[in-house]
C-alpha positions, 0 to 999 in steps of 0.5 A: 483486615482491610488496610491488609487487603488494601496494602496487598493491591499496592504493589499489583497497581504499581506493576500494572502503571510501571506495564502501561508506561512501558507500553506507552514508551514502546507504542512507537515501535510497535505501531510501526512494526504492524504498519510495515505488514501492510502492503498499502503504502502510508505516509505521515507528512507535515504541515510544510509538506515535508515527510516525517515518516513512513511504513516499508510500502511507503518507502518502497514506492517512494523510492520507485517515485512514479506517482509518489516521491520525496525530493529534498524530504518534501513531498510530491506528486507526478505532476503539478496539478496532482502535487496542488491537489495533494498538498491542498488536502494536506492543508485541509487536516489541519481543519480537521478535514479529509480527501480523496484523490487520483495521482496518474502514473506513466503507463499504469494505473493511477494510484488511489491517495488517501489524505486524513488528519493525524489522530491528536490522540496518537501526538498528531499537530494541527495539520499533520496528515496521514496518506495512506496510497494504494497501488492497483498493481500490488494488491493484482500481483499478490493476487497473482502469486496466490493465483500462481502458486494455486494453478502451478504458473511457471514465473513466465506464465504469470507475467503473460496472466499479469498483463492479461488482467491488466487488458493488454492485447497479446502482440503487446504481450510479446513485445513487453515481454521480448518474445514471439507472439506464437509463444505469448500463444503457447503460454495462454494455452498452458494457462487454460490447462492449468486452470481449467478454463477453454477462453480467455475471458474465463481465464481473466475472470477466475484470476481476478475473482 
């Protein structure tokens, strides 16, 4: 009776290790199927700095390449001062250490990097870094759609609310936007209806909260 018991679990262990090896196989794919669902940018860079993968936000603001690029698959920053200091904290994972760094854009917001060592668990080499890169203008425009489809913001409503969280004046408004402060006006007042606000700091404030 017992060796029957024990003949009948043989081939329910042999699926279970032929189910862990697929999954093992497909791990890969799927680990970068749910990185491409975040909207922060992450980058695997290797010990020579050069870039050995990334999800679909990484690629997107390498492409853009204000801040972040890949130049001849190598890694770099906006400025030299910001590549070293990347590139420093790329050399520190292989000692098992992380850092925390600004990156300074042209006219926007500095974008906030990330730099730790790949788990060795996950096939990670000694001084394989994983940057993860978030960008404050993403996760304020999300908002802002969120925000947008809530209240009823035309698209042009919306530009004006994006630059107003962003703290521009509204003459700065009108010209980045290539129309007459009096309609930037018009705009702001829409903005309050349909949000039911009277100021303009009550307007910030409830499409930042």
């Amino acid at each position: 009776m017992a060796m029957t018991a024990t003949l009948d679990r043989l081939p329910l262990s042999r699926d279970l290790s032929q189910q862990r090896e697929r999954a093992q196989d497909l791990w890969p794919r799927l680990a970068t199927g749910v990185l491409d669902l975040l909207d922060q940018a992450v980058l695997v860079v290797a010990r020579d700095f050069s870039l050995l993968g990334a999800n679909r936000a990484g690629g997107e603001l390498l492409r853009e390449g204000d801040g972040l690029a890949a130049v001849q698959r190598s890694v770099v920053a906006s400025t030299p001062s910001a590549t070293f200091e990347l590139r420093r904290g790329i050399e520190l994972t292989a000692r098992g250490e992380g850092r925390r760094m600004q990156v300074p854009r042209k006219g926007r917001p500095a974008l906030s990097v990330m730099v730790e060592p790949h788990p060795a668990e996950c096939g990670g080499r000694p001084g394989t870094a994983v940057v993860f890169v978030r960008d404050p203008e993403r996760g304020r425009e999300c908002g802002l759609a969120s925000q947008a489809s809530r209240y009823g913001f035309t698209p042009t409503e919306c530009e004006v609310a994006q630059h107003l969280t962003a703290g521009a004046a509204l003459g700065d408004i009108a010209a980045a936007l290539g129309i007459t402060l009096n309609t930037v006006r018009g705009h702001l007042k829409h903005l309050y209806t349909k949000a039911g606000v009277h100021r303009q700091a009550e307007l910030v404030a409830k499409l930042l909260s």
